[in-house]
C-alpha positions in Angstrom: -0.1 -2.3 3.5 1.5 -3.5 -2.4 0.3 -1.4 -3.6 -0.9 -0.3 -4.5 -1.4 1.2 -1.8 -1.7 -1.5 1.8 -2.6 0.0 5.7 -0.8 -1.1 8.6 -2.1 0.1 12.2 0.9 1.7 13.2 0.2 3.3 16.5 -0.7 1.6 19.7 -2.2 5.2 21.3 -4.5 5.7 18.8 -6.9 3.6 20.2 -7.3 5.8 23.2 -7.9 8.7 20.9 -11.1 6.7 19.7 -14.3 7.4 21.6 -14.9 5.0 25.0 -18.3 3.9 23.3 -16.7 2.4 20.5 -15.1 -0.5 22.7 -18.3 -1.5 22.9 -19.0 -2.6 19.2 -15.6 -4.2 18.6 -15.5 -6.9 16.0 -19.8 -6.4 15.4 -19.5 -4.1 11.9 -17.9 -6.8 9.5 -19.8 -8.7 7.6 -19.5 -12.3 8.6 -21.0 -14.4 5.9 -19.6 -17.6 7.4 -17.5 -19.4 10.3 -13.8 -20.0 10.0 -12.7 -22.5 12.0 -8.8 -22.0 12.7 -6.1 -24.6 13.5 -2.8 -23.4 14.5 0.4 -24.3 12.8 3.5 -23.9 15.3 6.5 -23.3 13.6 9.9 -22.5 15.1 8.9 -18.8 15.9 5.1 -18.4 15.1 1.8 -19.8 15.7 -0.1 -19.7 12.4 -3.9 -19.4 12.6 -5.5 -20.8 9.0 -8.3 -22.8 8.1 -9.4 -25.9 6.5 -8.8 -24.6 2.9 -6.2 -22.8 3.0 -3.8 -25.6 4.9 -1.3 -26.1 2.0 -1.0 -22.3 1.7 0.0 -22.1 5.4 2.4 -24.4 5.0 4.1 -22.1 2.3 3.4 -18.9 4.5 5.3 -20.8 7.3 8.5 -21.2 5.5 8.7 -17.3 3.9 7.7 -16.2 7.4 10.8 -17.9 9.0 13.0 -16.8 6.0 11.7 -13.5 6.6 12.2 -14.0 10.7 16.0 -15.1 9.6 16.8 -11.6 7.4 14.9 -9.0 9.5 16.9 -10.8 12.8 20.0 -9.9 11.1 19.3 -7.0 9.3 17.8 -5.4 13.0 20.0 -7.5 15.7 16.9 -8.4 17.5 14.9 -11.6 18.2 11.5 -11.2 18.8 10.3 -11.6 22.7 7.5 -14.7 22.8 5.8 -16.3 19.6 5.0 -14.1 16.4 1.5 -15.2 15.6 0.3 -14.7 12.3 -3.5 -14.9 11.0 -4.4 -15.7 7.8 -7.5 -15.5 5.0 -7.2 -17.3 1.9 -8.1 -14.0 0.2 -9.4 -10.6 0.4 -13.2 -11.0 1.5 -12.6 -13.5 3.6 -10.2 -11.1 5.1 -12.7 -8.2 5.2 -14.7 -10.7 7.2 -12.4 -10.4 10.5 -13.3 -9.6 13.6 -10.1 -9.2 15.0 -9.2 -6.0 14.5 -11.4 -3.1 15.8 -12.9 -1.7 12.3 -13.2 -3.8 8.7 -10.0 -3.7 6.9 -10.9 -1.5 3.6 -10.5 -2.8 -0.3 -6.7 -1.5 -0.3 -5.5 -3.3 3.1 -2.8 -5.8 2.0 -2.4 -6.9 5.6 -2.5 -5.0 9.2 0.0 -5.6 12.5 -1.5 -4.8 15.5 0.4 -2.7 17.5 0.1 -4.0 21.2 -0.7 -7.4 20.6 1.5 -7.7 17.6 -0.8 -9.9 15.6 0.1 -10.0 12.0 -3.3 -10.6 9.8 -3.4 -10.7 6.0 -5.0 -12.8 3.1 -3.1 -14.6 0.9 -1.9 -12.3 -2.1 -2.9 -13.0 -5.8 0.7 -14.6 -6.2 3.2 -16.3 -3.8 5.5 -13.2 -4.6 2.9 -10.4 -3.2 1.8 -12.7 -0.1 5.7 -13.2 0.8 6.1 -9.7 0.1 3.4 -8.5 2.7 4.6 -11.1 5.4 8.3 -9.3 5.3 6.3 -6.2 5.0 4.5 -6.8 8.4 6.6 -8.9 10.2 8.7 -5.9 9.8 5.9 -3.9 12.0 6.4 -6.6 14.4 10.2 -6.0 14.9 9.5 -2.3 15.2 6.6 -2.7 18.0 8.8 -5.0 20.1 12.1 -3.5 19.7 10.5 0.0 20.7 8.8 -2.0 23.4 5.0 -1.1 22.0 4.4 -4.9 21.3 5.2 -5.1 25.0 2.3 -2.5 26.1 4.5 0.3 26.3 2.3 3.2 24.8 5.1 6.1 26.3 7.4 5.0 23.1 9.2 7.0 20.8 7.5 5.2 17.6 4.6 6.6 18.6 5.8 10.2 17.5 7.9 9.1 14.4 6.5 9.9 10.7 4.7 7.5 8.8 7.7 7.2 5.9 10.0 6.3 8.5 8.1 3.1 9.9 6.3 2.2 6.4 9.6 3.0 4.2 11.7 0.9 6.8 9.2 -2.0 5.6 8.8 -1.5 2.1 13.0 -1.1 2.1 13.6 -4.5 4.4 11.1 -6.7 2.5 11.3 -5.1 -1.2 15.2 -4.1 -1.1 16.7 -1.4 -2.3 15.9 -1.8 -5.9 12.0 -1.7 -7.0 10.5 -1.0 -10.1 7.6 0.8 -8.7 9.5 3.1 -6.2 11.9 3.9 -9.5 9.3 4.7 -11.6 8.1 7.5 -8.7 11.5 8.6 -8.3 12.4 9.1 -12.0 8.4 10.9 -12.6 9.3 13.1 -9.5 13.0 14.0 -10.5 11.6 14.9 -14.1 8.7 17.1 -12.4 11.4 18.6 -9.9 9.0 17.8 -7.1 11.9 16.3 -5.1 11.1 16.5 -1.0 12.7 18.6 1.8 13.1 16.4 4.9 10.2 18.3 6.1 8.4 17.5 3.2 8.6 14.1 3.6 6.0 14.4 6.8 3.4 15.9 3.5 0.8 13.3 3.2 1.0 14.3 -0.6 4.2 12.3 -0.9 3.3 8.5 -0.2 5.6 7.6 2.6 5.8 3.4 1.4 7.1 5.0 -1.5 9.4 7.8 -0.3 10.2 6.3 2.6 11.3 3.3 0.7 13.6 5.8 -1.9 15.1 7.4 1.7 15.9 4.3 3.4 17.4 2.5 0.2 19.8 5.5 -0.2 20.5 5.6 3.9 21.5 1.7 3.6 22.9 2.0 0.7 25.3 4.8 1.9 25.9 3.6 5.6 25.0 0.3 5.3 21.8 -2.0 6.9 23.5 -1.7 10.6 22.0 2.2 10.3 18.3 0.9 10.2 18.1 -0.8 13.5 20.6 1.8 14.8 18.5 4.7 13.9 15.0 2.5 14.8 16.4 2.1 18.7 17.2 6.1 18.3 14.1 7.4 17.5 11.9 5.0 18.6 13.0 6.4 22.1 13.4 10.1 21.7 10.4 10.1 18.9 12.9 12.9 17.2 13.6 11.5 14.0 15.9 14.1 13.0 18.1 14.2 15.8 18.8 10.6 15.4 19.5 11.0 11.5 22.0 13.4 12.6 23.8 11.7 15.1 24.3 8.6 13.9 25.6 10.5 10.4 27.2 13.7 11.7 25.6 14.9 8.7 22.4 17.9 8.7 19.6 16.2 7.6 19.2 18.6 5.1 22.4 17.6 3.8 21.7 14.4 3.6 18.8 15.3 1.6 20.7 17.0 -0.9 22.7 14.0 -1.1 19.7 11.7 -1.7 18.4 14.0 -4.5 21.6 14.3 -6.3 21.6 10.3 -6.4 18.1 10.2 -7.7 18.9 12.5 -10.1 21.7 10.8 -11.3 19.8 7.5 -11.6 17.2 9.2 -13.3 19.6 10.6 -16.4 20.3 7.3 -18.4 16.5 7.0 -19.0 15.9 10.7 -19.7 18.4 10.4 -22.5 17.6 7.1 -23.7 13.8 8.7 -23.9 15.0 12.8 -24.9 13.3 14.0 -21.4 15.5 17.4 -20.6 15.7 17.1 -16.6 15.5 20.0 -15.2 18.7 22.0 -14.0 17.4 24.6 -11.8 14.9 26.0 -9.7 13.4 28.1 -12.6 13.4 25.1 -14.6 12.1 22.5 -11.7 9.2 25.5 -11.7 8.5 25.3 -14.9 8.2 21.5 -15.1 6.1 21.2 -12.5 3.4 23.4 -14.8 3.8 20.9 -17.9 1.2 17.7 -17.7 3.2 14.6 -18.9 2.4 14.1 -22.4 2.7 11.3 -25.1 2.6 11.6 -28.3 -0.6 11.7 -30.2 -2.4 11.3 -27.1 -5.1 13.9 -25.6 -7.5 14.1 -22.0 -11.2 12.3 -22.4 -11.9 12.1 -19.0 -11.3 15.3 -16.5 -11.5 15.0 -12.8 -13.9 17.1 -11.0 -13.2 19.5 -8.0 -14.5 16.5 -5.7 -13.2 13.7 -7.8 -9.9 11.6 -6.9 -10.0 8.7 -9.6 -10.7 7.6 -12.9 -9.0 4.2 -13.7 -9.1 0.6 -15.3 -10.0 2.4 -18.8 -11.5 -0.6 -21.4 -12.1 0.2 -25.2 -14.8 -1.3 -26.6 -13.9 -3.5 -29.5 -15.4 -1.1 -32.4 -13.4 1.6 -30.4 -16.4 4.2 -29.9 -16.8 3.5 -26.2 -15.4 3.2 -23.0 -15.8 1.8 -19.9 -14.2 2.8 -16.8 -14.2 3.1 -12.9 -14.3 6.3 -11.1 -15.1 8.2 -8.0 -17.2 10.8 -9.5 -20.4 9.9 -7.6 -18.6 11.1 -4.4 -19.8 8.3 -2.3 -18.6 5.2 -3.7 -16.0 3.7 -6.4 -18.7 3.0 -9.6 -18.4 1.7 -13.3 -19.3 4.4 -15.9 -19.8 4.1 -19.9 -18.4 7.0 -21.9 -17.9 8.3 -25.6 -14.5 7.5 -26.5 -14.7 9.8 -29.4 -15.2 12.8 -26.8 -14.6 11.4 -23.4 -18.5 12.5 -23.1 -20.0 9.8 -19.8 -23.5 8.1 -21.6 -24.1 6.8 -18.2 -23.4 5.1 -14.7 -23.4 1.7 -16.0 -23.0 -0.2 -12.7 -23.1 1.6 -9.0 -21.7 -0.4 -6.2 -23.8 1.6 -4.1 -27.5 0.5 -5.3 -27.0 -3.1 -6.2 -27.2 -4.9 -2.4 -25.4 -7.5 -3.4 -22.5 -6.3 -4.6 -19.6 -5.5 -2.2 -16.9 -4.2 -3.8 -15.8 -3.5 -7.4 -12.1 -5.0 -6.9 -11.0 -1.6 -8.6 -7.4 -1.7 -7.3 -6.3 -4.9 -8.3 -9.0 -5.3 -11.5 -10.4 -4.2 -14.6 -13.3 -5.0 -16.7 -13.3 -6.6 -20.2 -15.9 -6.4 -23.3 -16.7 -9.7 -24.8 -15.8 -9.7 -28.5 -18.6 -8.2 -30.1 -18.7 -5.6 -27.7 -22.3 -6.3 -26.3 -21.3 -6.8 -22.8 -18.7 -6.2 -20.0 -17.4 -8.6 -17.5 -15.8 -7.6 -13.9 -14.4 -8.5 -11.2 -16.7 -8.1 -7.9 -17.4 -9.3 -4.4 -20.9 -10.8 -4.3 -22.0 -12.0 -0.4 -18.5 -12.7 0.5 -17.5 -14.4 -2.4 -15.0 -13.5 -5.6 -16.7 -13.5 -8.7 -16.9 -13.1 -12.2 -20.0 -10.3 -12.9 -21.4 -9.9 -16.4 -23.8 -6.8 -17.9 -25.0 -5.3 -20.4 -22.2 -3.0 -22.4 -25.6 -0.5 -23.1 -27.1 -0.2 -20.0 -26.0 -2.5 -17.2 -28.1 -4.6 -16.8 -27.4 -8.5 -15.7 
């Protein structure tokens, strides 16, 4: 699942962990607000399911999906058994609108691949670069499941038992490469923090495993070469034992390999720490201590804290005189809603739109999106979903109001 951060449903047994009852309402809680009516577009190796207005984008999704089918082949030494199909929305709540999968796909699902059926379904991304991105990303997935024999209904595999930074940072590394701007950005934060992994630590759900996972796996290829990732995917993906199969196909401890991989991030990370006067921290005292210090810049200073419940606070937009600000945030617990503060003091005047109260609004689009004042500052336009629609909402900048 860009990133931002996308889901994928990664293991087949889950489902059986899931309550009997639930069968019995699969596909009735999404929102259906109309009927697509999907053709089928057979290329070489998939059948892909689109409708009416979206035909000239499944043309283009046809031709990345059999470049993609073309690299991850070679990179993995495996053709897929049977058709690959592939589903697609021509955006996000059209997409939130399936009934294909079990549950709704939430705001940050770039696209899911089912584990026994091995049905890739996504909406077209924002640019032709994120939705070929998320094909490789998923069609990745699909490689993995049938490889391990999961796409095949074989719920006794390995994969089931691997961590998530293995199967996600395979992904991330076959589609994005071993160079990404994002996963260098986290590397270089992290290397400056000293809050480098163990192996162990890489399990942590506090380290993002598209991200991690991605850093690992560029540095395994990088070092051993792309053979290594299917190698070690047939490993594990039958023993479940991640570990055991790092170490025999490197003869290497995986802590040692680990060492390895942080003394090549490290080294990545000191050209930009100079060119920027960022001292890197040279020992454990040191990493210690920089894991204490908040990142600063200069002349900067906190408006908004987080509270003990509170997770975000994002898509920050100054009002044109510069005395307020508007901004998204989690602070109401329940829901992601738009809030109007002081920017002299950070101080919140009030909830100025709740995504929670308003019936016909869906969704606030706050991963992707960010609001704007119009130029005399009396109101604020965002992004929103409105009955299963995109569209453009506009408010009061003093109290909300439409």
């Amino acid at each position: 699942m860009n990133t931002i951060a996308r889901v994928t449903l990664l293991l087949g047994a889950l489902s059986l962990i899931a309550p009997r009852a639930q069968a019995q309402y699969f596909g009735r809680n999404a929102v259906q607000y109309e009927n697509f009516h999907f053709k089928i577009l057979k290329t070489q190796h998939f059948d892909i399911y689109f409708y009416d207005r979206e035909a000239a984008a499944a043309e283009q999704s046809g031709r990345m999906a059999e470049r993609w089918y073309t690299r991850i082949s070679q990179v993995l030494r495996h053709q897929l058994s049977g058709r690959q199909p592939l589903i697609l929305y021509s955006d996000a709540p059209d997409f939130q609108q399936t009934n294909v999968l079990g549950e709704q796909p939430g705001e940050g699902t770039g696209g899911v691949t089912e584990s026994l059926k091995r049905r890739i379904i996504l909406p077209m991304g924002a640019s032709l670069y994120e939705t070929d991105h998320v094909i490789g990303h998923e069609l990745t997935h699909a490689f993995q499941y049938d490889i391990t024999g999961v796409g095949r209904g074989n719920l006794a595999t390995g994969l089931n038992r691997v961590p998530l930074w293995f199967i996600e940072g395979m992904a991330e590394y076959v589609s994005l490469g071993n160079v990404d701007p994002n996963t260098t950005m986290w590397m270089r934060d992290a290397v400056r923090r000293g809050e480098l992994p163990s192996f162990r630590d890489l399990e942590n759900p506090r380290y993002f495993p598209y991200r991690w996972g991605q850093s690992f796996w560029s540095y395994l290829g990088g070092t051993y070469g792309d053979d290594i990732v299917g190698a070690l995917l047939r490993s594990a993906g039958r023993s479940g034992n991640v570990q055991l199969a790092l170490e025999q196909m490197t003869h290497r401890p995986a802590d040692s390999l680990i060492a390895d991989w942080h003394r090549a991030l490290t080294d990545a990370a000191k050209p930009v720490a100079l060119a920027t006067g960022v001292t890197l921290p040279a020992d454990r005292a040191q990493r210690m201590q920089a894991r204490l210090l908040p990142a600063s810049t200069s002349g900067a200073r906190l408006l908004v804290s987080p509270g003990k419940e509170q997770h975000y606070n994002l898509a920050p937009a100054l009002s044109p005189d510069g005395r307020r600000l508007v901004y998204m945030s989690d602070a109401g617990l329940f829901s992601i809603d738009i809030y109007l503060a002081d920017a002299e003091n950070g101080r919140t005047i009030r909830k100025l739109v709740s995504s929670t109260r308003d019936p016909h609004l869906e969704s606030l689009q706050f991963i992707n999106s960010a609001g704007a004042w119009d130029a005399d500052g009396s109101r604020f336009v965002f992004g929103a979903v409105v009955t299963g629609d995109p569209a453009l909402r506009i408010v009061r900048g003093d109290n909300g109001d439409l």
